[in-house]
C-alpha positions in Angstrom: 79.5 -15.0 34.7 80.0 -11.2 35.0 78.9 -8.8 32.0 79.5 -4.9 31.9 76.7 -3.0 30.0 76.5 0.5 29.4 73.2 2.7 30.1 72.9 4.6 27.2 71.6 7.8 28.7 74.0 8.1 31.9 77.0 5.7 30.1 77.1 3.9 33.9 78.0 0.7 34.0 75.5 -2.1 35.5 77.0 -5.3 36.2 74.9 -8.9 35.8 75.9 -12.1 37.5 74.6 -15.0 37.4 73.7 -17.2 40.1 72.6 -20.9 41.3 71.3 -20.7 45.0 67.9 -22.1 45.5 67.4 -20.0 48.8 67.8 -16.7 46.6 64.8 -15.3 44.6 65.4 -15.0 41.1 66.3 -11.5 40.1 67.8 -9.3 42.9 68.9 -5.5 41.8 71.9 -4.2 44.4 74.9 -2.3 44.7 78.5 -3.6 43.0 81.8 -2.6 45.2 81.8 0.3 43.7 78.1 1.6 44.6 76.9 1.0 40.9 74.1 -1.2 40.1 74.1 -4.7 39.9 71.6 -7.2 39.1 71.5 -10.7 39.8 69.8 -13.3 38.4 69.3 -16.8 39.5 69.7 -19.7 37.4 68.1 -21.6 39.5 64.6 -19.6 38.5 65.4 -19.7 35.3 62.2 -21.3 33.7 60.4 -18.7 36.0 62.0 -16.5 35.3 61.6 -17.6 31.0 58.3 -17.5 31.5 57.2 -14.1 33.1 60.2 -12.4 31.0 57.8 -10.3 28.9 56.3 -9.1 31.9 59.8 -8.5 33.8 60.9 -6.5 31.2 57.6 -4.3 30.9 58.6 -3.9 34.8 60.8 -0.9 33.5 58.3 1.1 32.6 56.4 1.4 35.8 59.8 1.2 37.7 60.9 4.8 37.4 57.5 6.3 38.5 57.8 3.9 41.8 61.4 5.4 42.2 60.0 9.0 41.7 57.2 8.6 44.1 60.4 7.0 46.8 62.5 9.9 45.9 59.0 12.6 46.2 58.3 10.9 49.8 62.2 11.3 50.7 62.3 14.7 49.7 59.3 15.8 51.2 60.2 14.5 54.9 63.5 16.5 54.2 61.7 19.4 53.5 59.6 19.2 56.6 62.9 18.4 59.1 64.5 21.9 56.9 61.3 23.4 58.0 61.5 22.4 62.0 64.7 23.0 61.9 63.9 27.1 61.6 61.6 26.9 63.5 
């Protein structure tokens, strides 16, 4: 089952699949054909993932801090290869 949602903010779309495979863990977050988001969540986990759902869904808002501490340690190695590079 494919659905299309739109981010409010950023109106991107982020396509969710659904999925049976028991070797699979039960939500995976990648990229569609088109580089855009797309999460995946596993039927087979579904009373997993029933259970812990209040606490996957409070996973967003400690998620964009994580992202912003990946994007400050990215951009800090770039800054010190700019840096060398002048040298």
């Amino acid at each position: 089952m494919i659905e299309m949602n739109m981010i409010k903010d950023k109106k991107k779309p982020v396509e969710f699949r659904k999925v049976m495979d028991e070797e699979l863990p039960p939500i995976i977050i990648t990229m569609n054909e088109n580089d855009e988001p797309k999460m995946v969540l596993n039927m087979y986990h579904r009373i997993w993932i029933s259970l812990h759902r209040k606490t996957i869904a409070g996973i967003i808002n400690v998620f964009p801090e994580k992202i912003d501490d990946i994007l400050d340690d990215f951009l800090g190695e770039q800054r010190a290869n700019e840096k060398m590079d002048w040298d």
